[in-house]
C-alpha positions as a LaTeX table, in Angstrom:
\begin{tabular}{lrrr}
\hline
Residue & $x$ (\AA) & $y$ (\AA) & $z$ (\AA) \\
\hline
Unk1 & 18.69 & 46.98 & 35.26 \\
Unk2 & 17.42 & 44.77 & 37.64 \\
Unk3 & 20.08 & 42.93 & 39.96 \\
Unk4 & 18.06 & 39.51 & 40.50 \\
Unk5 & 20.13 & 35.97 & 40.15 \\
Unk6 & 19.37 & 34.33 & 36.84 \\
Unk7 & 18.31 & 31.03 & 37.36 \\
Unk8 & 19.31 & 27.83 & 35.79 \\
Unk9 & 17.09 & 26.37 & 33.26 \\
Unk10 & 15.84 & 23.67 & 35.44 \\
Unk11 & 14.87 & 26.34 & 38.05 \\
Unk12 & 13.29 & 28.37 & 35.60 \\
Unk13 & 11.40 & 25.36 & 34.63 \\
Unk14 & 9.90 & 24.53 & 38.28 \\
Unk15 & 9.26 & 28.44 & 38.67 \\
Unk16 & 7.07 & 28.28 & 35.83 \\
Unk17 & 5.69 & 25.03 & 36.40 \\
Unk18 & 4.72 & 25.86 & 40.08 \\
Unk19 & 2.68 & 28.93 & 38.98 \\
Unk20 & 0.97 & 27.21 & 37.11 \\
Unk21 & $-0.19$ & 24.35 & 39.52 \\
Unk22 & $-0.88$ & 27.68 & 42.09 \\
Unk23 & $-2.96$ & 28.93 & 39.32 \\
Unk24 & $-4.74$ & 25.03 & 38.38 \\
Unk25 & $-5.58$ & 24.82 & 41.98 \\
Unk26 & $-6.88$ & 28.53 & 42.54 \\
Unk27 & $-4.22$ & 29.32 & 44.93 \\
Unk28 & $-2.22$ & 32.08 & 43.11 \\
Unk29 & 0.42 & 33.70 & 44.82 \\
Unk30 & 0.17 & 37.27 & 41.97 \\
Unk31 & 4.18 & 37.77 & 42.68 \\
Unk32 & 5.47 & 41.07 & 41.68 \\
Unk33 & 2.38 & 43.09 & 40.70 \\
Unk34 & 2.41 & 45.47 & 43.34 \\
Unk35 & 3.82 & 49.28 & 43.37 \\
Unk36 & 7.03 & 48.15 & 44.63 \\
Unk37 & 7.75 & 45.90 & 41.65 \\
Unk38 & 6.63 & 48.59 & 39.59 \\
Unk39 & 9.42 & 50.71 & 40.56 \\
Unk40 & 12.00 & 47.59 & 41.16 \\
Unk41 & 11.77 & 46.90 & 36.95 \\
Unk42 & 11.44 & 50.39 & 35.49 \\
Unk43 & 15.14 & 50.32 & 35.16 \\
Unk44 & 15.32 & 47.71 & 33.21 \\
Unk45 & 14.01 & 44.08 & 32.96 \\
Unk46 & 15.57 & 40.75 & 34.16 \\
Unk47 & 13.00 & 37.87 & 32.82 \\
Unk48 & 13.40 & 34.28 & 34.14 \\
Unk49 & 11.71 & 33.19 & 30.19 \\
Unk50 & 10.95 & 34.03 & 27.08 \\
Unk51 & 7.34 & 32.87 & 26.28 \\
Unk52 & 6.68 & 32.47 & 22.88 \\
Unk53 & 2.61 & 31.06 & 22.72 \\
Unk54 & $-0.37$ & 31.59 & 20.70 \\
Unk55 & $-2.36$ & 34.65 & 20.79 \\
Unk56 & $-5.48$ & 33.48 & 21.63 \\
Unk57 & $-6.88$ & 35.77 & 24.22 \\
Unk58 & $-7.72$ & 32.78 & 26.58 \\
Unk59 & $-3.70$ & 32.15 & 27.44 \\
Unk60 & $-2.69$ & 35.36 & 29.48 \\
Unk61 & 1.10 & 33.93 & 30.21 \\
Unk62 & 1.63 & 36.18 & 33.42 \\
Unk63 & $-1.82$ & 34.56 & 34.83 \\
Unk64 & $-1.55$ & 31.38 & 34.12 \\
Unk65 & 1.79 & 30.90 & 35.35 \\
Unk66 & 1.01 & 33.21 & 38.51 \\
Unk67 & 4.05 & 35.48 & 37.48 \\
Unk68 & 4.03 & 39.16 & 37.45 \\
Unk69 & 5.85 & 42.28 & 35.92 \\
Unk70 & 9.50 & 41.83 & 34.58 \\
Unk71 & 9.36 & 38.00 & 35.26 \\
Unk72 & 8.34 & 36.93 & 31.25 \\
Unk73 & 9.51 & 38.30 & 27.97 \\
Unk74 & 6.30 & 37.22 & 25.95 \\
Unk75 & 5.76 & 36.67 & 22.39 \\
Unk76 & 2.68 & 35.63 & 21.16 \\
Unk77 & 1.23 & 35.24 & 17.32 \\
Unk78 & $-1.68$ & 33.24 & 15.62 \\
Unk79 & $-0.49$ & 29.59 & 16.09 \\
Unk80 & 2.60 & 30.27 & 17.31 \\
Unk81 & 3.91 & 30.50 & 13.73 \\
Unk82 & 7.33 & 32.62 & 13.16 \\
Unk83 & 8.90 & 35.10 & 10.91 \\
Unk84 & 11.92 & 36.81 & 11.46 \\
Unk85 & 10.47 & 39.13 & 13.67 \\
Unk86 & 9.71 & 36.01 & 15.95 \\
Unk87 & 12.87 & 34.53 & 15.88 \\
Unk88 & 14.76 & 38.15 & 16.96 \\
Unk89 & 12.45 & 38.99 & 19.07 \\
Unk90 & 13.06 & 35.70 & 21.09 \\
Unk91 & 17.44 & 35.46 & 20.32 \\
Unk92 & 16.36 & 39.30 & 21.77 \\
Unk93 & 15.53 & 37.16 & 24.99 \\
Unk94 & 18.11 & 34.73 & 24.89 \\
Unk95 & 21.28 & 36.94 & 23.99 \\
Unk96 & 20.77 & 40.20 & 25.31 \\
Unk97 & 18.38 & 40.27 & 28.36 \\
Unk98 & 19.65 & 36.33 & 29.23 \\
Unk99 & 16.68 & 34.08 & 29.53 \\
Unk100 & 17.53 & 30.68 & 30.63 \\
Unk101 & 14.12 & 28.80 & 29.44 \\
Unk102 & 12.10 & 29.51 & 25.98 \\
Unk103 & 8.86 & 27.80 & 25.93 \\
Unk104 & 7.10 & 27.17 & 22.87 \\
Unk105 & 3.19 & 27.20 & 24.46 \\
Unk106 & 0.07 & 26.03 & 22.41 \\
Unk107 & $-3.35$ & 25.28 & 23.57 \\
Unk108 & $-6.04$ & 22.54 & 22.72 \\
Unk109 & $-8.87$ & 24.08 & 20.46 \\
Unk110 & $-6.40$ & 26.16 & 18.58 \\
Unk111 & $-8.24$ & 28.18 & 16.25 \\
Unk112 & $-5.06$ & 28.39 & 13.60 \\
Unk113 & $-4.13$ & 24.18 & 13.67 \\
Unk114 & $-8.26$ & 23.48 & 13.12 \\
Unk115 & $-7.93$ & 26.05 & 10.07 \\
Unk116 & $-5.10$ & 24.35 & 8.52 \\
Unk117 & $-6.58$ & 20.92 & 8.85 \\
Unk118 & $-9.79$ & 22.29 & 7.03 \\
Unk119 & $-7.20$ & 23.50 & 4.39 \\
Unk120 & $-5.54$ & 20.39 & 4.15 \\
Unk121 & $-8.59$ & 18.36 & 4.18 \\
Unk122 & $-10.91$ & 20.90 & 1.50 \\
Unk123 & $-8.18$ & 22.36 & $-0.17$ \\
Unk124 & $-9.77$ & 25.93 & 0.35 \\
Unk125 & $-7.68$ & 28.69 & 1.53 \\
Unk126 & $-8.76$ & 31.94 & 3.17 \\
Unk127 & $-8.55$ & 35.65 & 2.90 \\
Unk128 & $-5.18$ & 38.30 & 3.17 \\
Unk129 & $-3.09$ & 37.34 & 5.82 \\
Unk130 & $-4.90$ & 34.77 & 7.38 \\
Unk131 & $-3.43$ & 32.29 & 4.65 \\
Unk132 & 0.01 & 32.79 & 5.52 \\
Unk133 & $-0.80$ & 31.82 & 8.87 \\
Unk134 & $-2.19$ & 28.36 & 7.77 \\
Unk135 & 0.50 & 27.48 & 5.41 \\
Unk136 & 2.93 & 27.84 & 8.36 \\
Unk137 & 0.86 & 25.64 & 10.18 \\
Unk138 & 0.47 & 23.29 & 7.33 \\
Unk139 & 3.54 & 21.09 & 7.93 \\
Unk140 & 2.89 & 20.19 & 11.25 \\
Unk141 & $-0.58$ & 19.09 & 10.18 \\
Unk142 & 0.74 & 16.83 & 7.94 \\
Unk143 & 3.29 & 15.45 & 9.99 \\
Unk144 & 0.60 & 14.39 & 12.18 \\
Unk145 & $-1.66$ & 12.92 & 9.48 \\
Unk146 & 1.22 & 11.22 & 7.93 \\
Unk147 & 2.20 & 9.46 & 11.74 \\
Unk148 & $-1.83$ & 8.65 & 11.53 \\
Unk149 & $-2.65$ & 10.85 & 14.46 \\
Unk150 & $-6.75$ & 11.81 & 14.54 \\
Unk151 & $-6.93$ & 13.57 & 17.60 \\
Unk152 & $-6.92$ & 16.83 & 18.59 \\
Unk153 & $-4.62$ & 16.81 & 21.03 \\
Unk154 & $-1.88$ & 14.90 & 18.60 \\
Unk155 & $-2.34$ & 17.56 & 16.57 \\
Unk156 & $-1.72$ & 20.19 & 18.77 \\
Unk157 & 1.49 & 18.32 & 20.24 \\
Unk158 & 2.69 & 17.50 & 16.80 \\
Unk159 & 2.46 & 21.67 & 16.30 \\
Unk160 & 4.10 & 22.31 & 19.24 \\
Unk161 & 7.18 & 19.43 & 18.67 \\
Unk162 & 7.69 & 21.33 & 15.18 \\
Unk163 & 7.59 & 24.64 & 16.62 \\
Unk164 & 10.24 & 23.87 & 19.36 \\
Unk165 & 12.52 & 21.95 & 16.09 \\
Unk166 & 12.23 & 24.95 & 14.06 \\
Unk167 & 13.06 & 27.64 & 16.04 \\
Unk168 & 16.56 & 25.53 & 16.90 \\
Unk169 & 17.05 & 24.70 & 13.13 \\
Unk170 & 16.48 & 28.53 & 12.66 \\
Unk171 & 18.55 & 29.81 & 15.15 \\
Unk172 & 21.90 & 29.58 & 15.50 \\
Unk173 & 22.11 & 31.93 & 18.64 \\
Unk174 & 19.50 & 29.49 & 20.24 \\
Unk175 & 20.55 & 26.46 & 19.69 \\
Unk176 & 24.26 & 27.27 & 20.56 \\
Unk177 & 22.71 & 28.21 & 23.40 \\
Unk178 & 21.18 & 25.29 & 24.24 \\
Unk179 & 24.63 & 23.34 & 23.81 \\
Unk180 & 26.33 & 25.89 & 26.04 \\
Unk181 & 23.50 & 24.70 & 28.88 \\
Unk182 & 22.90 & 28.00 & 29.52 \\
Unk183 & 19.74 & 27.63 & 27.94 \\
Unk184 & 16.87 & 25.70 & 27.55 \\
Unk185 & 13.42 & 25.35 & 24.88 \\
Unk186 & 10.58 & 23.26 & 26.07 \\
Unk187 & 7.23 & 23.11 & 24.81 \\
Unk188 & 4.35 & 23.06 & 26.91 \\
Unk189 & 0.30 & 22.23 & 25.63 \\
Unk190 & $-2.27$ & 23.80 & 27.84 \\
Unk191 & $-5.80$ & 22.86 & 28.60 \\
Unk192 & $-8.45$ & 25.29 & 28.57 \\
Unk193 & $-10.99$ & 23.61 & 30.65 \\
Unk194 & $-8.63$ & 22.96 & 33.69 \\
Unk195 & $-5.51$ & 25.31 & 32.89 \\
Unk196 & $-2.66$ & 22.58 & 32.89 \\
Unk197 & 0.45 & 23.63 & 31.25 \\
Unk198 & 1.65 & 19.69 & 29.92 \\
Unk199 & 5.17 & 18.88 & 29.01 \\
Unk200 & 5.19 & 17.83 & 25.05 \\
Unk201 & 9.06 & 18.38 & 24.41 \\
Unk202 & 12.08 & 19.87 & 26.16 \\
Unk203 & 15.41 & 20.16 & 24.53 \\
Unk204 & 18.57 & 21.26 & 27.27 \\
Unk205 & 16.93 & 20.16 & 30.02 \\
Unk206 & 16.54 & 17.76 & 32.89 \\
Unk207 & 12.56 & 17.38 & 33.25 \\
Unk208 & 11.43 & 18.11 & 37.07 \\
Unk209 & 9.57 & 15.30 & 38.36 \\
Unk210 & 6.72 & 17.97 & 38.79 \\
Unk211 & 6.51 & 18.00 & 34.72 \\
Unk212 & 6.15 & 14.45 & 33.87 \\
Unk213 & 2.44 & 13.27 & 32.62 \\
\hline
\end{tabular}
């Protein structure tokens, strides 16, 4: 295993948060993606975060927060939705390789939020999987209609709030971690056009200055 200081939540905030502005501004650093990392991690693995984000192909955690290898435990699915597989897969994070930050991240034009809206609004439903996807999506679309949001973007933060709310009503190991301090859950809404990651909700932490819109 690697040997590296685990940071507190805040700092693991600002770590993330500052990769991301290097990335925004075309200035990235690309920390620990050489050979000698390589060999530093094969060991074992000593992540700052768990990233738990939507699988579109256009939100590549490790390059849009200008991280490298070993640095984020990523989980991704359609929407961000979650299954048990989700939730262990993150307490995986939290409890046994000791992430101090979990960050629920979604993205404007998300693919699985515009499907459930259509849903919602046509009352169709689609093929195989695809439908379990929107119905777990589904509540946080009408959460949003039901606060009389019409925007994208309210959408999108709405899905995000009710991601971060689930996964501490779901888990006990998380949110016991969160009351312990020792860990945090934020969720963050990036842009596609000009790749900010924006604070929508953090639970167990003090916000950085560097985070507030």
């Amino acid at each position: 295993m690697t040997t590296a200081k685990t940071p507190t939540p805040r700092a693991a905030l600002e770590m993330l948060l500052s990769g991301n502005q290097r990335f925004v501004t075309g200035s990235p650093e690309h920390p620990n993606q050489d050979a000698t990392r390589r060999t530093e991690v094969a060991p074992g693995q000593n992540p700052f975060a768990v990233l738990f984000g939507c699988s579109d192909s256009r939100l590549a955690a490790e390059i849009i927060f200008d991280r490298g290898l070993g640095d984020l435990f990523v989980v991704r699915t359609a929407g961000h939705v979650m299954g048990a597989e989700v939730l262990g897969s993150i307490e995986y994070g939290v409890s046994v390789l000791g992430c101090p930050l979990v960050v629920v991240l979604g993205h404007d034009a998300c693919g699985a939020v515009a499907a459930a809206r259509s849903a919602v609004q046509s009352g169709t439903t689609a093929a195989g999987y695809v439908q379990d996807v929107i119905e777990r999506v589904t509540p946080s679309v009408l959460a949003s209609q039901a606060a009389g949001h019409t925007e994208d973007e309210e959408f999108i933060a709405e899905h995000i709030r009710h991601s971060v709310s689930l996964l501490l009503d779901r888990s006990r190991v998380l949110s016991d971690a969160v009351e312990a301090g020792t860990t945090a859950v934020v969720g963050l809404s990036y842009r596609l056009v000009d790749g900010t990651a924006r604070l929508v909700i953090a639970r167990g932490v003090e916000v950085p200055e560097s985070a507030r819109s």
